[in-house]
HTML snippet that shows the backbone in 3Dmol.js (N, CA, C, O; Angstrom):
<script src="https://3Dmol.org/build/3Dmol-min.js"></script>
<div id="view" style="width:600px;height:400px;position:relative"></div>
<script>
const pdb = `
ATOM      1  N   UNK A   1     150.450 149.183  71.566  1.00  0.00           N
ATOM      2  CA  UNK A   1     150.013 148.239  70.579  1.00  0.00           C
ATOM      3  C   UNK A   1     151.233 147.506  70.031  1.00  0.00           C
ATOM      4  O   UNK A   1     152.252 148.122  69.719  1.00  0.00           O
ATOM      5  N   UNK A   2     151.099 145.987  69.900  1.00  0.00           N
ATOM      6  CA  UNK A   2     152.314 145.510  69.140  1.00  0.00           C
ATOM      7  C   UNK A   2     152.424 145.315  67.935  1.00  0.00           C
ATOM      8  O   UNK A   2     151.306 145.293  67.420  1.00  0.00           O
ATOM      9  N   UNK A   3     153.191 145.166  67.251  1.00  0.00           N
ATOM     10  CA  UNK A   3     153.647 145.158  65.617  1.00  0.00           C
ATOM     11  C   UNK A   3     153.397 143.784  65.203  1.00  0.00           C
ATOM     12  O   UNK A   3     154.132 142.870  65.576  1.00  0.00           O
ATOM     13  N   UNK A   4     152.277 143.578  64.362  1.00  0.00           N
ATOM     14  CA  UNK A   4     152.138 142.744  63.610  1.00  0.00           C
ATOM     15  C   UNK A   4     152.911 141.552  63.084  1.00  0.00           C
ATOM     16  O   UNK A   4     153.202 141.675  61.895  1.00  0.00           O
ATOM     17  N   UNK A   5     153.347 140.358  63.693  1.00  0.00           N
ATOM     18  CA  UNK A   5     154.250 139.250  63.422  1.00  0.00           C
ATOM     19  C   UNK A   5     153.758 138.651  62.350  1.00  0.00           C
ATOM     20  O   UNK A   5     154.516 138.447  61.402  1.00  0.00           O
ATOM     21  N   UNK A   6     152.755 138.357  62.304  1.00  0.00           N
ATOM     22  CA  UNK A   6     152.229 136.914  61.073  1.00  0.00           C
ATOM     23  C   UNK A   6     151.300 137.672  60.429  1.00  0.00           C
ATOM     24  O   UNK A   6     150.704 138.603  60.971  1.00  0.00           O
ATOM     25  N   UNK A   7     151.123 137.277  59.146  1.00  0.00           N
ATOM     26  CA  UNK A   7     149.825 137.989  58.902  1.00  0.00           C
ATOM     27  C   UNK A   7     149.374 136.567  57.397  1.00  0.00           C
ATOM     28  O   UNK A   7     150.367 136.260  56.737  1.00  0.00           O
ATOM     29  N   UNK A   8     148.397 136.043  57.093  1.00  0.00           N
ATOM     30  CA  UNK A   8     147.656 134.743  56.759  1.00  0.00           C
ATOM     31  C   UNK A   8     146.445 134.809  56.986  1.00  0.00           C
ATOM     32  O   UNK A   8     145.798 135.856  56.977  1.00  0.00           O
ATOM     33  N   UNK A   9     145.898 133.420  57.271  1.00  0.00           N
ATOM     34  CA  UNK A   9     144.591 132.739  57.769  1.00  0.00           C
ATOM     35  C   UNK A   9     144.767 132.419  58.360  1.00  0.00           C
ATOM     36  O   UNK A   9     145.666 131.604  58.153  1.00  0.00           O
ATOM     37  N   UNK A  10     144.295 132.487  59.883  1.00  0.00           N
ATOM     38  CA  UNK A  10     144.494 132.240  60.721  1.00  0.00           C
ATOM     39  C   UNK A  10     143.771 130.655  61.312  1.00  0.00           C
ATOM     40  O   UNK A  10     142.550 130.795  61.379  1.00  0.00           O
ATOM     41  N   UNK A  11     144.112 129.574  61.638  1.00  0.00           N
ATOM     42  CA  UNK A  11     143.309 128.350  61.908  1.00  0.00           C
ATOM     43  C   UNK A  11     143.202 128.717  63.992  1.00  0.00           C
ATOM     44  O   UNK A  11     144.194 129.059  64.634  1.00  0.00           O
ATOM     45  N   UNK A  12     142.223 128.580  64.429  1.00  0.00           N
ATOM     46  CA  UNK A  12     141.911 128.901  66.133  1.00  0.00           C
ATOM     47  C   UNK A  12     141.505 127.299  66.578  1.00  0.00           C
ATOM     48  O   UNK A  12     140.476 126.784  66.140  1.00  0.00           O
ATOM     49  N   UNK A  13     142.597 126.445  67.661  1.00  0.00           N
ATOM     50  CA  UNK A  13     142.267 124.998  67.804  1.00  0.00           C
ATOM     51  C   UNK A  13     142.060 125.304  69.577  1.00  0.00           C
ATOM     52  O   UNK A  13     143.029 125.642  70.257  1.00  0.00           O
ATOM     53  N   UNK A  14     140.933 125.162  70.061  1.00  0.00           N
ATOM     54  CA  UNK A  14     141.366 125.092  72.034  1.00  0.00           C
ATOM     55  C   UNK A  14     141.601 123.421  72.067  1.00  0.00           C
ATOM     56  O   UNK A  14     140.956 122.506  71.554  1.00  0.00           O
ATOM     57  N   UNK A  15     142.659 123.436  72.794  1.00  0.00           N
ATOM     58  CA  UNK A  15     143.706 122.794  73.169  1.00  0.00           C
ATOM     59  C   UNK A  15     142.730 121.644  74.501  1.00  0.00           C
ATOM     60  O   UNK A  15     141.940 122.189  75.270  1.00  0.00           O
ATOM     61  N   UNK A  16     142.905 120.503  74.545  1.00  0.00           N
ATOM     62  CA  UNK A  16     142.315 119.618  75.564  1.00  0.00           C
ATOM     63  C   UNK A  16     142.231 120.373  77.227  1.00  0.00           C
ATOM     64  O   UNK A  16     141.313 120.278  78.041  1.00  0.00           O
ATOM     65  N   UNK A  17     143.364 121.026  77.334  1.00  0.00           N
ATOM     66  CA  UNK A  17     144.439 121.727  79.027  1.00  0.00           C
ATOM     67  C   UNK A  17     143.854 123.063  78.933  1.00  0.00           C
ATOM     68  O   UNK A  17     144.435 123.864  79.665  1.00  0.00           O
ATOM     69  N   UNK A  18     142.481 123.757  77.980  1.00  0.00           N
ATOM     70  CA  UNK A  18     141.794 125.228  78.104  1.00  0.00           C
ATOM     71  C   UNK A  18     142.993 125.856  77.165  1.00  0.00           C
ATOM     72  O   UNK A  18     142.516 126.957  76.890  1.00  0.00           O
ATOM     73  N   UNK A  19     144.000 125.803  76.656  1.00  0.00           N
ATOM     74  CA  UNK A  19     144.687 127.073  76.133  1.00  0.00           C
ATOM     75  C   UNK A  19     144.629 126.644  74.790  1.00  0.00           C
ATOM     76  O   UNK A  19     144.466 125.478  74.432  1.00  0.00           O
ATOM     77  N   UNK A  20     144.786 127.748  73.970  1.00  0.00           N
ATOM     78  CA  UNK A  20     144.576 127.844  72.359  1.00  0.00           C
ATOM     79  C   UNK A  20     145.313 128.085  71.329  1.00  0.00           C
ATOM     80  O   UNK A  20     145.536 129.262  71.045  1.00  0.00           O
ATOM     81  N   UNK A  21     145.881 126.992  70.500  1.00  0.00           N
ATOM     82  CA  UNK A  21     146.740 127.344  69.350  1.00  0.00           C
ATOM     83  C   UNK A  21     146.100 128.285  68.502  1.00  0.00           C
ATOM     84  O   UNK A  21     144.886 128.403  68.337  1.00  0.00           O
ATOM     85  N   UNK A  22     147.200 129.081  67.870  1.00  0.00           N
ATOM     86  CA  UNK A  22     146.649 129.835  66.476  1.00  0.00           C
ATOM     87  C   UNK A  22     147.485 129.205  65.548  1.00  0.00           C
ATOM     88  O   UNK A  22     148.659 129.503  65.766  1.00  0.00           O
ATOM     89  N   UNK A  23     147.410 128.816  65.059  1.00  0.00           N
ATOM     90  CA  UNK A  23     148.049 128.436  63.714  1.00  0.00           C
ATOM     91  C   UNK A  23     147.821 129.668  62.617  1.00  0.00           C
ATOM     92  O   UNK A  23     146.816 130.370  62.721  1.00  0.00           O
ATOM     93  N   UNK A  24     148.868 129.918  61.480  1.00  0.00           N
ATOM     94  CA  UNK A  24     148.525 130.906  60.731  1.00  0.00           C
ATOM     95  C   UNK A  24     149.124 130.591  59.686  1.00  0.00           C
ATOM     96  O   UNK A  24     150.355 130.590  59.692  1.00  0.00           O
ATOM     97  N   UNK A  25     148.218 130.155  58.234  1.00  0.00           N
ATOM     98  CA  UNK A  25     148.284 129.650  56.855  1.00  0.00           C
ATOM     99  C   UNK A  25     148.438 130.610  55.400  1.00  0.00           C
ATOM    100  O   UNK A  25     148.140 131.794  55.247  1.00  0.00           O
ATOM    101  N   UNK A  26     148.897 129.831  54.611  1.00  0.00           N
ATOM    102  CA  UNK A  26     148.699 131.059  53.342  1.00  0.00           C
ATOM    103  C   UNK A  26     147.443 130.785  52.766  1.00  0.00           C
ATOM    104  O   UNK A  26     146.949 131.459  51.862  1.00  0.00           O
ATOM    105  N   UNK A  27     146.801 129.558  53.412  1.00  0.00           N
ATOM    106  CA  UNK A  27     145.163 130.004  52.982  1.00  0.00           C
ATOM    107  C   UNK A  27     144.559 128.469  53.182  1.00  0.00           C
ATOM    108  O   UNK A  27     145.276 127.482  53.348  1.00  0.00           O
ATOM    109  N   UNK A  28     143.138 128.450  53.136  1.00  0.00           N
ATOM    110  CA  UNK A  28     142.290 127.501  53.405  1.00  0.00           C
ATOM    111  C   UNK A  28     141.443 126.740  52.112  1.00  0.00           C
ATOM    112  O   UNK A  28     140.586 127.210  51.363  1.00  0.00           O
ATOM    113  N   UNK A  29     141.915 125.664  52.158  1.00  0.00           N
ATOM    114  CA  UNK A  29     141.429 124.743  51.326  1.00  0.00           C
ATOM    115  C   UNK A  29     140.318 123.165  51.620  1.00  0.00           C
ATOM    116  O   UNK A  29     140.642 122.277  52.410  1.00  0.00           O
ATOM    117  N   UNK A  30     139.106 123.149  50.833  1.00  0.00           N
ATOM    118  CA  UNK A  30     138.584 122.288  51.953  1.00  0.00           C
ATOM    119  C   UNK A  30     138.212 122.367  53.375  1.00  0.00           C
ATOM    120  O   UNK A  30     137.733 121.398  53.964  1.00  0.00           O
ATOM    121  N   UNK A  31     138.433 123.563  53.966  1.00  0.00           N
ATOM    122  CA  UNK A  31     138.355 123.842  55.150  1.00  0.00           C
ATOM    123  C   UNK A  31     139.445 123.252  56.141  1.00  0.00           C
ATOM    124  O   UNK A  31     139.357 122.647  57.210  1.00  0.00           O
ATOM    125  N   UNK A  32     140.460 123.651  55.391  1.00  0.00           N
ATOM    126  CA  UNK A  32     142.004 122.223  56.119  1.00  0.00           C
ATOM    127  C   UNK A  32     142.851 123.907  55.773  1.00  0.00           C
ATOM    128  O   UNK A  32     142.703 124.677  54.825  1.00  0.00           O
ATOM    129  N   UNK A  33     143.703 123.989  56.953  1.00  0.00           N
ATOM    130  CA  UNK A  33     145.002 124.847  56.303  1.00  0.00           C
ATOM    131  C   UNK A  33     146.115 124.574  55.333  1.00  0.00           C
ATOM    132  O   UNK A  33     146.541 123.428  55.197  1.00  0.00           O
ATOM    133  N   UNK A  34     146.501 125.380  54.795  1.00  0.00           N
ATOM    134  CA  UNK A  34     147.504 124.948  53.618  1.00  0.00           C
ATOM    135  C   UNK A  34     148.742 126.052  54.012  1.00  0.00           C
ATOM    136  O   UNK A  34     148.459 127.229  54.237  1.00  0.00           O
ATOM    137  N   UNK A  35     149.674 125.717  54.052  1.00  0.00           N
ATOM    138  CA  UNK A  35     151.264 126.251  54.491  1.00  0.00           C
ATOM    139  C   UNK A  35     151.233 126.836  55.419  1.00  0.00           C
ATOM    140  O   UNK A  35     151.547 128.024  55.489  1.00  0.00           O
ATOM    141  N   UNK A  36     150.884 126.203  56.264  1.00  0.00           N
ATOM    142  CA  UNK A  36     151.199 126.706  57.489  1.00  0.00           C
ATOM    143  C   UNK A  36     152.632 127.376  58.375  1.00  0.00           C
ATOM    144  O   UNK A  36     153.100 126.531  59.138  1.00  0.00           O
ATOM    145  N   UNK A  37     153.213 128.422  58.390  1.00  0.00           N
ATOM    146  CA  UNK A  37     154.228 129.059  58.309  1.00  0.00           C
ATOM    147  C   UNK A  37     154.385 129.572  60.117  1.00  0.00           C
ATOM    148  O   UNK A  37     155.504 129.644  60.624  1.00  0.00           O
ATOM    149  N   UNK A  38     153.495 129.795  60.682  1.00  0.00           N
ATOM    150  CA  UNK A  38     153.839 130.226  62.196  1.00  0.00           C
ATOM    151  C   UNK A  38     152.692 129.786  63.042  1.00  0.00           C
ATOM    152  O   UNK A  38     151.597 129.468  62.579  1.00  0.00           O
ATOM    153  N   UNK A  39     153.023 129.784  64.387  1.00  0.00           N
ATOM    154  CA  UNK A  39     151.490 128.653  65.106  1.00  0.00           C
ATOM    155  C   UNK A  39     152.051 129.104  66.495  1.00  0.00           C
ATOM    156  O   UNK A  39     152.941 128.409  66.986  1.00  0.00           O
ATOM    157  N   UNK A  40     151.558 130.331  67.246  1.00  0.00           N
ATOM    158  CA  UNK A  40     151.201 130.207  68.349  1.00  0.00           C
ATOM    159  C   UNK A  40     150.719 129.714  69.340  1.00  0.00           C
ATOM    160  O   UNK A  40     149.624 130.137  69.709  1.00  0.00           O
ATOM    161  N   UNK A  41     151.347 128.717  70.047  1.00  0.00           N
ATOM    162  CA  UNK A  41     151.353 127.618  71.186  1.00  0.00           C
ATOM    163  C   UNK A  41     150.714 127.854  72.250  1.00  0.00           C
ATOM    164  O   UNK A  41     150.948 128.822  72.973  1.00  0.00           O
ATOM    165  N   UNK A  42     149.575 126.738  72.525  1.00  0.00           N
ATOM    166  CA  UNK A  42     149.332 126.953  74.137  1.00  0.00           C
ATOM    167  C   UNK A  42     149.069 128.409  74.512  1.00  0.00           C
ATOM    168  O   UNK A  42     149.503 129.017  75.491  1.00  0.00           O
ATOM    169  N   UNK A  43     148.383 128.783  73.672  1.00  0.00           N
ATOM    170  CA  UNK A  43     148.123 130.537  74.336  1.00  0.00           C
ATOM    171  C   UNK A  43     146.836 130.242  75.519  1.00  0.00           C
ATOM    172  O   UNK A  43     145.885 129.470  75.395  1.00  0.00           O
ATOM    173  N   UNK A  44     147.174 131.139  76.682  1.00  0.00           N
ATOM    174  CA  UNK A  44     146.268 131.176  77.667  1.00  0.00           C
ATOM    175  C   UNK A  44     145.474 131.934  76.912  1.00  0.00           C
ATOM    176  O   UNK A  44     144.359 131.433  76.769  1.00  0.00           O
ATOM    177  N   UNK A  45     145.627 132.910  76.399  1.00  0.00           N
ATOM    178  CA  UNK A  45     144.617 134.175  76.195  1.00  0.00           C
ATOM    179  C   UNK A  45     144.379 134.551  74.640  1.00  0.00           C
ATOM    180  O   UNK A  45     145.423 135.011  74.178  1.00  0.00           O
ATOM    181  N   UNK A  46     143.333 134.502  73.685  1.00  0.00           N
ATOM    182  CA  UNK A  46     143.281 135.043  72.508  1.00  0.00           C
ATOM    183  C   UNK A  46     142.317 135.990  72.229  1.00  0.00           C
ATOM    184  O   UNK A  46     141.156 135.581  72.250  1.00  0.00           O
ATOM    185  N   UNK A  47     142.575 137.563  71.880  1.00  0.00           N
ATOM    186  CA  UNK A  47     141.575 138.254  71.691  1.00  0.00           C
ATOM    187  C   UNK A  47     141.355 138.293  70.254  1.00  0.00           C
ATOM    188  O   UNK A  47     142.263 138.311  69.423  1.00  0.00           O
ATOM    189  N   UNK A  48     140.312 138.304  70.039  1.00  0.00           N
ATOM    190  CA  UNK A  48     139.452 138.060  68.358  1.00  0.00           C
ATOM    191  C   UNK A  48     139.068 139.266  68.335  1.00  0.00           C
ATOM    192  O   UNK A  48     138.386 139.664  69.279  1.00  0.00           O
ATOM    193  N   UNK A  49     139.479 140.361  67.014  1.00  0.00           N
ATOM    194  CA  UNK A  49     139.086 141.395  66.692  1.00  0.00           C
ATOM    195  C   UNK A  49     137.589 140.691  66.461  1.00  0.00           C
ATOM    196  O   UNK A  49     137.487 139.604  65.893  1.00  0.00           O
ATOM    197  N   UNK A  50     136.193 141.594  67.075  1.00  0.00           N
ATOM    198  CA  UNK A  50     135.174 141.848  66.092  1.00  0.00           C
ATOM    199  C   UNK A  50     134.504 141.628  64.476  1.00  0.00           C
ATOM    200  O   UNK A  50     133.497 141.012  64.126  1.00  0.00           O
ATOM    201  N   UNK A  51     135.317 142.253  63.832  1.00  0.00           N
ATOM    202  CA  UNK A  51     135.602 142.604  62.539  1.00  0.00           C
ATOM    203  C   UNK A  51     136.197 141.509  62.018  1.00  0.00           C
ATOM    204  O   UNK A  51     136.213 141.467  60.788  1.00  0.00           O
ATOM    205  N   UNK A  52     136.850 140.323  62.792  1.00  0.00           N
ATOM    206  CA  UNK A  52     137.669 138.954  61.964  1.00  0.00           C
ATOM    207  C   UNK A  52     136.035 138.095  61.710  1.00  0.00           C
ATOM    208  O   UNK A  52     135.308 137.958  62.694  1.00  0.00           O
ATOM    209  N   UNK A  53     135.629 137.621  60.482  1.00  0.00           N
ATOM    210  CA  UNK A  53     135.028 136.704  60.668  1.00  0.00           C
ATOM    211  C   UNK A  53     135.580 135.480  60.841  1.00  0.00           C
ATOM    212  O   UNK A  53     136.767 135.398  60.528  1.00  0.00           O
ATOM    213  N   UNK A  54     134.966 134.356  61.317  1.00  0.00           N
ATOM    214  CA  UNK A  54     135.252 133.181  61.283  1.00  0.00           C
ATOM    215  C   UNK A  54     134.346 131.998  60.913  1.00  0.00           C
ATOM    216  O   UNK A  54     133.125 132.053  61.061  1.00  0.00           O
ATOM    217  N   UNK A  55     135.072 130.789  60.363  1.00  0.00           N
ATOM    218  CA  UNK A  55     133.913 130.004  60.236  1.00  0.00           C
ATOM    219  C   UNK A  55     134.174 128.801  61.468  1.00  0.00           C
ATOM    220  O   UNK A  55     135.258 128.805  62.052  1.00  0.00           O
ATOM    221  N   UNK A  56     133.157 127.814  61.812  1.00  0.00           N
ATOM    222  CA  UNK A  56     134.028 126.912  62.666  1.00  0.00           C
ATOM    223  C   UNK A  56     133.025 126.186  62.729  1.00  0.00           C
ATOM    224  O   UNK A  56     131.802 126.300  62.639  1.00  0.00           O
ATOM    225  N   UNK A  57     134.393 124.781  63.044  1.00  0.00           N
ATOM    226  CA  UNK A  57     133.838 123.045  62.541  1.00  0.00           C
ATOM    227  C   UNK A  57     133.791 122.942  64.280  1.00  0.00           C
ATOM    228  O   UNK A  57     133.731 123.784  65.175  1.00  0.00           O
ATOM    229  N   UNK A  58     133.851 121.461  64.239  1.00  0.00           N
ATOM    230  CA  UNK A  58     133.660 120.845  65.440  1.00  0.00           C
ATOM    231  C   UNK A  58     134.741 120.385  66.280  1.00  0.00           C
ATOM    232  O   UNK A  58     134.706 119.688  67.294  1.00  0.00           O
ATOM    233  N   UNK A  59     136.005 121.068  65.474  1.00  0.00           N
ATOM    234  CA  UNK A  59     137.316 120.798  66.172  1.00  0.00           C
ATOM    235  C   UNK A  59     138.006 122.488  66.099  1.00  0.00           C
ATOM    236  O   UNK A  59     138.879 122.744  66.929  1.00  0.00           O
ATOM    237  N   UNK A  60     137.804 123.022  65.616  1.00  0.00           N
ATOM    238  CA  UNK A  60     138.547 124.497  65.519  1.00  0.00           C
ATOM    239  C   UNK A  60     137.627 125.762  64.688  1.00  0.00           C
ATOM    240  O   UNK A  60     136.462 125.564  64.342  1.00  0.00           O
ATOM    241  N   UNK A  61     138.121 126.659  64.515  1.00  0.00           N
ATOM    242  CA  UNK A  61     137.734 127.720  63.974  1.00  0.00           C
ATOM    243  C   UNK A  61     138.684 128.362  63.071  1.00  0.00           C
ATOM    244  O   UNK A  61     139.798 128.440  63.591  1.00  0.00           O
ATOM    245  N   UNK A  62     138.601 128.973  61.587  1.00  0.00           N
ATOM    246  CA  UNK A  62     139.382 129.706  60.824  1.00  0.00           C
ATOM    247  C   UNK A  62     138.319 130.569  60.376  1.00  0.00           C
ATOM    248  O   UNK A  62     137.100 130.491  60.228  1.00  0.00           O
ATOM    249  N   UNK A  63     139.509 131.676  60.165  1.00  0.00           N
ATOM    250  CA  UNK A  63     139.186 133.177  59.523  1.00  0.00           C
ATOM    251  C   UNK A  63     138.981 133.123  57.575  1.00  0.00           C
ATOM    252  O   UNK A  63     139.680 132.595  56.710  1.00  0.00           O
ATOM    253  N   UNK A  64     137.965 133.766  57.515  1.00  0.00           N
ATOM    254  CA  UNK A  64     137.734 133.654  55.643  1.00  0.00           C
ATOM    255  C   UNK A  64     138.263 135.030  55.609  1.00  0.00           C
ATOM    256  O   UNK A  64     137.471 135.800  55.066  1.00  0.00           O
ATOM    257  N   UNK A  65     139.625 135.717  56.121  1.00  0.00           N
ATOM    258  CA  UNK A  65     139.996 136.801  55.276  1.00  0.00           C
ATOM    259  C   UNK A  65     141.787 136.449  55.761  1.00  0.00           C
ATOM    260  O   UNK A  65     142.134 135.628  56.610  1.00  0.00           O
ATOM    261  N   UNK A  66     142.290 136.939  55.307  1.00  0.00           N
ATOM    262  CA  UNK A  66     143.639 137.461  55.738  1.00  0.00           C
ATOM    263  C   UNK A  66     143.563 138.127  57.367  1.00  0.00           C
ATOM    264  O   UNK A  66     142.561 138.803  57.600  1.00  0.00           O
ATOM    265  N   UNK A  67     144.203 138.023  58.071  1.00  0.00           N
ATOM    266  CA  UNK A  67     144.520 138.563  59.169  1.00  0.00           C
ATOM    267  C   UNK A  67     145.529 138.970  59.791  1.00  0.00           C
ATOM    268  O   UNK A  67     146.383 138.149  59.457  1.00  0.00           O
ATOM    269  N   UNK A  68     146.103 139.829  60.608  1.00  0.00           N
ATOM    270  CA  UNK A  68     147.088 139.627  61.612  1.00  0.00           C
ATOM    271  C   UNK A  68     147.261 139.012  62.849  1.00  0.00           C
ATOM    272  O   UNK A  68     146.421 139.219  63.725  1.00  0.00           O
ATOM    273  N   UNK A  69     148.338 138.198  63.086  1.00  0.00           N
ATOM    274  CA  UNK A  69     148.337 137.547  64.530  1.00  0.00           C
ATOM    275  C   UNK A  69     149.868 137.944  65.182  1.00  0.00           C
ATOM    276  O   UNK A  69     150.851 137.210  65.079  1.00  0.00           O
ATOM    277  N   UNK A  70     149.858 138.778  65.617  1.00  0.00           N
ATOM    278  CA  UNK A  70     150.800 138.796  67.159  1.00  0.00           C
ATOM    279  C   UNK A  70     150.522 138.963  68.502  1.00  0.00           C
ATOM    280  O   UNK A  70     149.423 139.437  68.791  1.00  0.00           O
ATOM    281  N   UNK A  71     151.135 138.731  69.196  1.00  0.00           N
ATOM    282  CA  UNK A  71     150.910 138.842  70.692  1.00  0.00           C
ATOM    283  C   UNK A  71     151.217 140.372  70.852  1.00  0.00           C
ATOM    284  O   UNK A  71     152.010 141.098  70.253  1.00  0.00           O
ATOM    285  N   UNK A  72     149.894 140.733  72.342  1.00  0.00           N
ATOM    286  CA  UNK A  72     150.072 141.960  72.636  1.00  0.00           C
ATOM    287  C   UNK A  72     149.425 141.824  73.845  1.00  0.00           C
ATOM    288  O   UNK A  72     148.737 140.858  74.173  1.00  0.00           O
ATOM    289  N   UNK A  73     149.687 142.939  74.591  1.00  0.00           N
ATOM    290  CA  UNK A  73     148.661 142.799  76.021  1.00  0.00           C
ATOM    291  C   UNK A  73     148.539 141.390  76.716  1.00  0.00           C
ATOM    292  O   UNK A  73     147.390 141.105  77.051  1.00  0.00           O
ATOM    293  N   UNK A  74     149.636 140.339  77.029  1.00  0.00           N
ATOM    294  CA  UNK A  74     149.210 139.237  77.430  1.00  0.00           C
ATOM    295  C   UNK A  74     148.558 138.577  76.715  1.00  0.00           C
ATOM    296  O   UNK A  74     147.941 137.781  77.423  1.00  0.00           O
ATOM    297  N   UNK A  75     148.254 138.394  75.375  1.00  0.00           N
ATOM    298  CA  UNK A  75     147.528 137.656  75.240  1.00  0.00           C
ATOM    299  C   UNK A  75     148.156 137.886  73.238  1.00  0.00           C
ATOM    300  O   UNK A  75     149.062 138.622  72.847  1.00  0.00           O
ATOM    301  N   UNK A  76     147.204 136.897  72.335  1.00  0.00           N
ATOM    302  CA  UNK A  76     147.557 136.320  71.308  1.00  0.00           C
ATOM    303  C   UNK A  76     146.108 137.242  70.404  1.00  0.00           C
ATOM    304  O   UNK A  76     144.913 136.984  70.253  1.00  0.00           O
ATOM    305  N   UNK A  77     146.888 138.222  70.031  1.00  0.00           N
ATOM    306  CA  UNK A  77     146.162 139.197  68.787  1.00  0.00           C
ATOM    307  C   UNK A  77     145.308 138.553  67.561  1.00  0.00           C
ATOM    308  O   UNK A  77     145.725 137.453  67.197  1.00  0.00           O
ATOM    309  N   UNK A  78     144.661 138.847  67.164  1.00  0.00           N
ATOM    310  CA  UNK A  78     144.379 138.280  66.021  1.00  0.00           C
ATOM    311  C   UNK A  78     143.304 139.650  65.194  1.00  0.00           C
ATOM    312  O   UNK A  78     142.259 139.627  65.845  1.00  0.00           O
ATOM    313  N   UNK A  79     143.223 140.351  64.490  1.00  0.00           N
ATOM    314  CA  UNK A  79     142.794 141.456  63.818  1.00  0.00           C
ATOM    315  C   UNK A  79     143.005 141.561  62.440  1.00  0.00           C
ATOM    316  O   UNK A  79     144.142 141.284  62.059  1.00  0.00           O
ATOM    317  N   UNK A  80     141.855 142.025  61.270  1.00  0.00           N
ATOM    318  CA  UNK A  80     141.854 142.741  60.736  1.00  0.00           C
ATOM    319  C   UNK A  80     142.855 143.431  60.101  1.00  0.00           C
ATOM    320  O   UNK A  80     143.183 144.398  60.788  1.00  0.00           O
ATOM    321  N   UNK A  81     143.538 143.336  58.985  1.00  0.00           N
ATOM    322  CA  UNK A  81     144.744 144.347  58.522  1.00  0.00           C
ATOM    323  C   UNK A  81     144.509 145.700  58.642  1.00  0.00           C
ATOM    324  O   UNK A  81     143.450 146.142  58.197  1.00  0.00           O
ATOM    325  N   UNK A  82     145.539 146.650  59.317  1.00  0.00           N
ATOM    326  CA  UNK A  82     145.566 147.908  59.405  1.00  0.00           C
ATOM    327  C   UNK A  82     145.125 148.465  58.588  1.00  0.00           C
ATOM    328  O   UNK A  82     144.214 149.232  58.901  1.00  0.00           O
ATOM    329  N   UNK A  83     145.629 148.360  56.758  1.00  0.00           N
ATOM    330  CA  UNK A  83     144.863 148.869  55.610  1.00  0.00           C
ATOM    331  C   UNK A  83     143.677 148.529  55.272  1.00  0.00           C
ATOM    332  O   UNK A  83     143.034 149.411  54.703  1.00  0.00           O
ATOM    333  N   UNK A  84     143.141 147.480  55.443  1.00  0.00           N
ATOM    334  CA  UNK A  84     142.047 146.690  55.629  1.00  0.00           C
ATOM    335  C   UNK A  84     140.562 147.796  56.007  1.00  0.00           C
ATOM    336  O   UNK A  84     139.647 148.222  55.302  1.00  0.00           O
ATOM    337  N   UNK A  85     140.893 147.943  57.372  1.00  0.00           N
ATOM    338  CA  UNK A  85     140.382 148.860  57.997  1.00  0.00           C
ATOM    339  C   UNK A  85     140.158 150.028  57.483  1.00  0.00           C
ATOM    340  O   UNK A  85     139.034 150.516  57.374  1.00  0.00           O
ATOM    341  N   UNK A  86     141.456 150.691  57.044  1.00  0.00           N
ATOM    342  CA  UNK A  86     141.028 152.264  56.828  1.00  0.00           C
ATOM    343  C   UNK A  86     140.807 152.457  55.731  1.00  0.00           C
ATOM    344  O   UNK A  86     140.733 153.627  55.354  1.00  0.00           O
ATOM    345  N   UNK A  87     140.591 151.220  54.667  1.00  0.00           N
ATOM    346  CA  UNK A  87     139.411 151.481  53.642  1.00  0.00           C
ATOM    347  C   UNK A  87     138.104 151.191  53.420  1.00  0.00           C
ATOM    348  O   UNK A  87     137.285 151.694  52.651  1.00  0.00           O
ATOM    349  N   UNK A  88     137.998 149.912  54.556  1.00  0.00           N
ATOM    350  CA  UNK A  88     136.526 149.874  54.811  1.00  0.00           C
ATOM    351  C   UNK A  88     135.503 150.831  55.231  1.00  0.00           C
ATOM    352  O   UNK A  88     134.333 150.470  55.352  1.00  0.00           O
TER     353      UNK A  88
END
`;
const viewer = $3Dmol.createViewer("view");
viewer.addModel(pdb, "pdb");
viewer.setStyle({}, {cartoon: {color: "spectrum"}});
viewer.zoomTo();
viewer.render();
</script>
């Protein structure tokens, strides 16, 4: 498992070429990101924890909680906070 790089709101854009930015914000306003601080490029591969909800427009998708996003397994993480979890 890899160690948690970003952790925000995550904004999910697929890209015109099939691959998918994550962008990752200190939070969502209007349904627009606000400080956007790290943005995973052109990812071939993004696995979506279950447990992340999301809402999504007609150009992208964002998360209504806090999340983590790093890469792991080939591909671009996106989950649920560890503590998150083991108090739910």
């Amino acid at each position: 498992m890899g160690m948690p790089t970003d952790r925000g709101y995550a904004v999910i854009i697929r890209n015109q070429d099939g691959s998918t930015t994550v962008m990752v914000c200190t939070g969502i306003e209007n349904k627009q990101p606000v400080g956007v601080f790290a943005k995973h490029v052109r990812a071939s591969n993004v696995a979506i924890d279950p447990n992340v909800k999301l809402v999504r427009t007609a150009s992208y998708g964002f998360t209504t909680q806090i999340v983590e996003v790093f890469p792991a397994n080939g591909a671009v993480q996106v989950r649920v906070p560890m503590q998150t979890r083991l108090t739910a």
